[in-house]
C-alpha positions in Angstrom: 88.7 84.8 93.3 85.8 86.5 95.1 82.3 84.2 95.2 78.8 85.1 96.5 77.3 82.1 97.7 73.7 81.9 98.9 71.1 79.1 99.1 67.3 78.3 99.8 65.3 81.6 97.9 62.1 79.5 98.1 60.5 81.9 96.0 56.8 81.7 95.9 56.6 80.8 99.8 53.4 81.1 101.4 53.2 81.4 104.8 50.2 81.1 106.7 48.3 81.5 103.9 50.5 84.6 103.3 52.6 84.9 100.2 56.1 86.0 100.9 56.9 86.8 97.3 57.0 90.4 97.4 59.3 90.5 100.4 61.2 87.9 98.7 61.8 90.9 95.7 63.1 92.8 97.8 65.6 91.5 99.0 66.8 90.6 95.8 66.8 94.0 95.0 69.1 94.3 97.9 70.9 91.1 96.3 71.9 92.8 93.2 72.9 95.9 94.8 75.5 93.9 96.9 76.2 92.0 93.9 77.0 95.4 92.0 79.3 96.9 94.7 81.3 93.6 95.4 81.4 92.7 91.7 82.3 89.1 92.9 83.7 86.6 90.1 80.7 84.5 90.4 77.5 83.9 91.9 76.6 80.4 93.4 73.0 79.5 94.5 72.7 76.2 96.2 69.4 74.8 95.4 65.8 75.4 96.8 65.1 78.2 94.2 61.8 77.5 93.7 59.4 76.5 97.1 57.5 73.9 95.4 58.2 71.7 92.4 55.4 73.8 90.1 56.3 77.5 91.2 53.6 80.2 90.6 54.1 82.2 87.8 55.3 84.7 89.6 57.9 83.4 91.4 59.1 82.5 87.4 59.2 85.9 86.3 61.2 86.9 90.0 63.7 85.1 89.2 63.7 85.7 85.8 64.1 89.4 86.1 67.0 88.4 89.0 69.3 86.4 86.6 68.9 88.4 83.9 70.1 91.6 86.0 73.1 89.4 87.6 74.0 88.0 84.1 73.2 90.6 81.7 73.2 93.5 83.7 76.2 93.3 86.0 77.9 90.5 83.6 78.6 88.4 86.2 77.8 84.5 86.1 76.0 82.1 88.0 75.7 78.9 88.8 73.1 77.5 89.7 72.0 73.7 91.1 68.2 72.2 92.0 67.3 71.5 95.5 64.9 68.7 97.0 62.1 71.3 96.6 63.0 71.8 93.0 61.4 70.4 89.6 65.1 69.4 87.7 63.3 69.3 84.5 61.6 72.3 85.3 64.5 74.2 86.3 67.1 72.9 84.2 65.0 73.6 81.1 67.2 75.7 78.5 70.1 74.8 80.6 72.4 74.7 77.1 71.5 77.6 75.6 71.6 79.9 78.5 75.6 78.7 79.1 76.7 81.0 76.8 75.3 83.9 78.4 76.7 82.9 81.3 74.0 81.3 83.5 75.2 77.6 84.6 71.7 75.7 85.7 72.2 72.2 86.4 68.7 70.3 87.8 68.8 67.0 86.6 71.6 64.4 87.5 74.2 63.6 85.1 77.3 60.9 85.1 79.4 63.5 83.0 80.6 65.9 86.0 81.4 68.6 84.0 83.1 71.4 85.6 82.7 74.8 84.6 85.9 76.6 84.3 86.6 80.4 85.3 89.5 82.2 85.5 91.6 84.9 87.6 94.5 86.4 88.0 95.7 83.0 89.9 94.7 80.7 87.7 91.6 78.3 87.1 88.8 77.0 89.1 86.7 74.9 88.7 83.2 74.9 89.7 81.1 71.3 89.8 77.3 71.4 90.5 76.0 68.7 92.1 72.0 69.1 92.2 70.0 66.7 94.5 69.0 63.8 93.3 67.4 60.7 95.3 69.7 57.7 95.9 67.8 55.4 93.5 67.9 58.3 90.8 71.7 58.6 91.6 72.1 54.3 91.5 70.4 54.2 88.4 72.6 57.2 86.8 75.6 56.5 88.0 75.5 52.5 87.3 76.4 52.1 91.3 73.7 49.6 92.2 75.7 49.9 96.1 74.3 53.4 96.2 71.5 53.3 99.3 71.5 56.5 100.7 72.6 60.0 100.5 75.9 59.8 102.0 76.6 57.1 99.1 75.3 58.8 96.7 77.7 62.2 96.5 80.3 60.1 98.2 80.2 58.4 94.2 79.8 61.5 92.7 82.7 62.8 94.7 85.3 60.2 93.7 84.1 61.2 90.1 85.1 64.4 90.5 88.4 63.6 92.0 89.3 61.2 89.6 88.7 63.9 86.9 89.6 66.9 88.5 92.8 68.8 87.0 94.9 69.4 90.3 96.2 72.6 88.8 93.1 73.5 89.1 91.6 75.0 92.5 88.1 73.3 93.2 84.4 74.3 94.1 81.8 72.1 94.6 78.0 73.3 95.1 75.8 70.5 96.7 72.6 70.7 98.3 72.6 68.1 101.1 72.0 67.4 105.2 76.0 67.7 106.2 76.6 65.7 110.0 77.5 68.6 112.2 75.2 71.3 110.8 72.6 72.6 112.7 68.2 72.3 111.2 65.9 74.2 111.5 61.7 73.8 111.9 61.5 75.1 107.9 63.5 72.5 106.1 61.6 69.8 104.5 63.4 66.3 105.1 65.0 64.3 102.5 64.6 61.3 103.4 63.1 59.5 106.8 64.7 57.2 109.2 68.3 59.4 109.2 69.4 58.1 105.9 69.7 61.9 104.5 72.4 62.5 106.8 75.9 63.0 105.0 79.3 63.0 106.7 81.5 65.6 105.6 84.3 63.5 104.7 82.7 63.0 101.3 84.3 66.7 100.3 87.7 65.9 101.0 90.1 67.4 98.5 88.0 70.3 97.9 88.9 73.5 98.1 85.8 74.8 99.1 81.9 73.1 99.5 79.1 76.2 98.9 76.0 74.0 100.5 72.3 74.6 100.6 69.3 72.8 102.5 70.5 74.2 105.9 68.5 77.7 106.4 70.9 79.1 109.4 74.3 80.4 108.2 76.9 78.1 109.3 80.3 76.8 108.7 81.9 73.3 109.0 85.6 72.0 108.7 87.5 75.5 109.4 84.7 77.4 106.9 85.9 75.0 103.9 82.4 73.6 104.1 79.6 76.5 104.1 75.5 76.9 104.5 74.8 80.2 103.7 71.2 80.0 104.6 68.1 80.7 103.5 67.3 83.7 101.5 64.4 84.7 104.2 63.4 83.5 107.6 60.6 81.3 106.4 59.7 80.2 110.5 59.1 81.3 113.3 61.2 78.9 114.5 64.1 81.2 112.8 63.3 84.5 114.3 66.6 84.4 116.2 68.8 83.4 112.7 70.4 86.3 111.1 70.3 85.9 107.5 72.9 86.6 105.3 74.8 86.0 102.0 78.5 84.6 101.7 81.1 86.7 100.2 83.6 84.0 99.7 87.8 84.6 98.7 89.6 82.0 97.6 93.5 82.8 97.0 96.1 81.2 94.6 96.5 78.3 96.9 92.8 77.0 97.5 92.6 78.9 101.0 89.2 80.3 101.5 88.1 83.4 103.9 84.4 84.3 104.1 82.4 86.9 105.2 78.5 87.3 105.8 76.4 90.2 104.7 73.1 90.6 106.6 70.1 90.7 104.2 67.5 92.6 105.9 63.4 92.5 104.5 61.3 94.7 104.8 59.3 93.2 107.2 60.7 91.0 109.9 59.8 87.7 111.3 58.8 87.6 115.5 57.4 86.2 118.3 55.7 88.7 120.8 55.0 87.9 124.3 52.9 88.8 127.1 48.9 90.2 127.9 46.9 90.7 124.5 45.9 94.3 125.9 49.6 94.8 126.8 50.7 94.1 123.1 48.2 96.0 121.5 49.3 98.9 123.4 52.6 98.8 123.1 52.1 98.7 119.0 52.0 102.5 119.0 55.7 102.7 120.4 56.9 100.0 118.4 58.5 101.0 114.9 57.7 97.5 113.2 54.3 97.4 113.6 54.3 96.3 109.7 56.6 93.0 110.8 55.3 89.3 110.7 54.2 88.7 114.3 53.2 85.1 116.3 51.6 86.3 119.2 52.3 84.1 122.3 49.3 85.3 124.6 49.9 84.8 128.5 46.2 85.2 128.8 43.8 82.5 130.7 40.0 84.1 129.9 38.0 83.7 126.9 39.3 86.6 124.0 36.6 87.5 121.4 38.3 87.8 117.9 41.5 87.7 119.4 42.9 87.7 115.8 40.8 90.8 114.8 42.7 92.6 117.6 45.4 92.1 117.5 45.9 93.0 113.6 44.0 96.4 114.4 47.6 96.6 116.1 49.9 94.3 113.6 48.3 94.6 110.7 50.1 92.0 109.4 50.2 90.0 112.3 50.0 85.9 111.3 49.0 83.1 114.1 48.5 83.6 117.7 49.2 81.2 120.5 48.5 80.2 123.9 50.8 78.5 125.6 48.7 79.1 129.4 46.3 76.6 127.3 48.1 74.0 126.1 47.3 71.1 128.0 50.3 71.1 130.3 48.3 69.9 133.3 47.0 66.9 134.7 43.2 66.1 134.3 41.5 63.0 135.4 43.2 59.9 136.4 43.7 57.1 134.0 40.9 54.7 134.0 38.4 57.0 135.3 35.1 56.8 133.9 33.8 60.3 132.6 29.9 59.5 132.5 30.1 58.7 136.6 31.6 62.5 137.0 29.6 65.5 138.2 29.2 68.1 135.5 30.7 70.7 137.9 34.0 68.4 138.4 34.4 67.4 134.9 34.6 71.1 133.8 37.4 71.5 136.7 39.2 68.7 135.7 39.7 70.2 132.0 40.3 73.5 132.7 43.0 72.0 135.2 44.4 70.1 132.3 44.7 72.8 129.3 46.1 75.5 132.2 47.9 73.8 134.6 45.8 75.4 137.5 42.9 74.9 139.4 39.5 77.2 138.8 39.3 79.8 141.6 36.8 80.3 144.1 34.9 82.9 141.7 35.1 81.0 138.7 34.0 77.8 140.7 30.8 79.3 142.2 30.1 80.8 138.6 30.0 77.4 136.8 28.1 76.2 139.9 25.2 78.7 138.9 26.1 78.3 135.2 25.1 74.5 135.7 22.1 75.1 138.2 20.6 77.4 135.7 20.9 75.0 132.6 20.0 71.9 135.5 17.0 73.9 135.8 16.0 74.7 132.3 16.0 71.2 131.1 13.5 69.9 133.9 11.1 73.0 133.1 11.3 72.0 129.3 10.6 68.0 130.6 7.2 69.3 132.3 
């Protein structure tokens, strides 16, 4: 059986005040392309559909038009769980009628694990969905008043499924969840606080094969039984150096699972450029991208006038700038030191030391020296 897994669409992102939704269409449209040459089995999305538990209408009708194109259009199902940025009842809503076109959507909790069955030319599998749910949501559903964290929480719903599963059967679990041994990123939003959301992989043993979200880089655990296969987008800058991807996911007769990832490429790119603000600018009108998502990590020490505007007459869709030269890397005054006993003229020194990391030069000293002598000057003339 051939399965396309992917996780984390986060449709309706906005990013720096940017909204990502129309990239985000496009590489859907890339999605059901792929989708329409591999015609895989079935489609598995991990959670995190929506970026926000009350999605814009928009980012509705996106995915909308998407499932009906996979389901209707191509005749292919999916299955679908809610993530920890997902409204269950929002998501889930229509869930029973929209079975028997083939669209599995499972948001809210439920102690009836029930699998949803497909076939091949091997046999059965069966597919159970495991949305998030909190641990107290999960302890008050499941009856198990021992459940205190995540790890307890699908470790119970886990032994349900094992104690139900048909063994015949080969078995698919979709769970959206912090596995120990994956590697975060700077976009995820925690699930919990004070490492509780942390689960140990041990809680999937027995199944065939685990198609996870949460994680946003691709990645694999236990031989590539367990798999992230990342977000939809690289929704950080922290993630400029992932390379995102869906899973194309075989499982043979006997439960034994091979994988492959299949770059999805936007049309405009997330990355970090370095160097002079001059020298980026200029080097814009060699650089085929210029349309990309840009941070701009500026090595320059002087004052820039609208760096911003600048640097968007280059990247016109360029989104934050930084300045690393000033970020308070050095040492200022020493502890204890009383400011209002400080000459102007050293006080000034003594910050710019701190935010650069260097003392003024000899130029810039004797200008602040007049700088000050002038405005010295000013205020005893305006006292007379």
């Amino acid at each position: 059986m051939r399965i396309l897994h992917t996780a984390d669409w986060h449709l309706g992102r906005v990013y720096h005040g940017v909204s990502l939704l129309e990239d985000q269409a496009q590489v859907l449209d890339d999605l059901v392309a792929l989708i329409h040459a591999e015609k895989p089995d079935a489609v598995l999305v991990a959670g995190d559909i929506y970026d926000r538990s009350v999605p814009p209408a928009e980012a509705v009708r996106l995915l909308d038009d998407t499932l009906t194109r996979i389901v209707i259009g191509e005749r292919v199902p999916v299955i679908l769980i809610a993530g920890n940025h997902d409204s269950p009842d929002r998501l889930g809503f229509g869930a029973r009628l929209l079975s028997e076109a083939g669209l599995t959507v499972r948001g809210t909790v439920t102690a009836d694990i029930a699998p949803v069955i497909l076939r091949d030319a091997d046999g059965e599998v069966a597919f159970y969905p495991l949305p998030y749910a909190e641990p107290s949501m999960l302890r008050h559903c499941l009856a198990e008043d021992s459940i205190a964290d995540h790890h307890a929480g699908l470790k119970a719903q886990l032994n349900r499924v094992r104690e139900r599963h048909d063994r015949s059967r080969r078995s698919v679990v979709l769970a959206h969840a912090f596995v120990i041994g994956g590697t975060a990123s700077e976009s995820e939003r925690p699930l919990s606080v004070g490492g509780t959301e942390a689960v140990g992989s041990d809680v999937f043993d027995g199944i065939d094969f685990v198609a996870l979200g949460h994680l946003h880089r691709p990645q694999t655990l236990e031989s590539g039984r367990l798999d992230y296969a990342g977000s939809l987008m690289k929704y950080s800058f922290a993630e400029t150096g992932h390379a995102k991807s869906v899973s194309l996911v075989d499982i043979d007769g006997r439960g034994r699972t091979a994988i492959r990832r299949v770059p999805l490429t936007p049309r405009r790119d997330l990355r970090v450029l370095e160097g002079p603000l001059e020298d980026i600018v200029r080097q814009a009108a060699d650089d085929p991208r210029r349309d990309d998502y840009v941070l701009a990590r500026i090595s320059d020490t002087g004052a820039i006038l609208d760096a911003m505007s600048k640097l968007r007459t280059a990247y016109p869709n360029a989104l934050s700038i930084e300045r690393p030269q000033l970020s308070g890397s050095g040492a200022g005054l020493d502890a204890g030191t009383d400011h209002r006993k400080v000459e102007t003229q050293d006080l000034f020194a003594s910050f710019y030391r701190e935010m650069t990391g260097a003392d003024l030069d000899e130029p810039a000293a004797q200008l602040l020296h007049a700088e000050i002598a002038a405005l010295a000057r000013a205020d005893r003339e305006a006292a007379q």
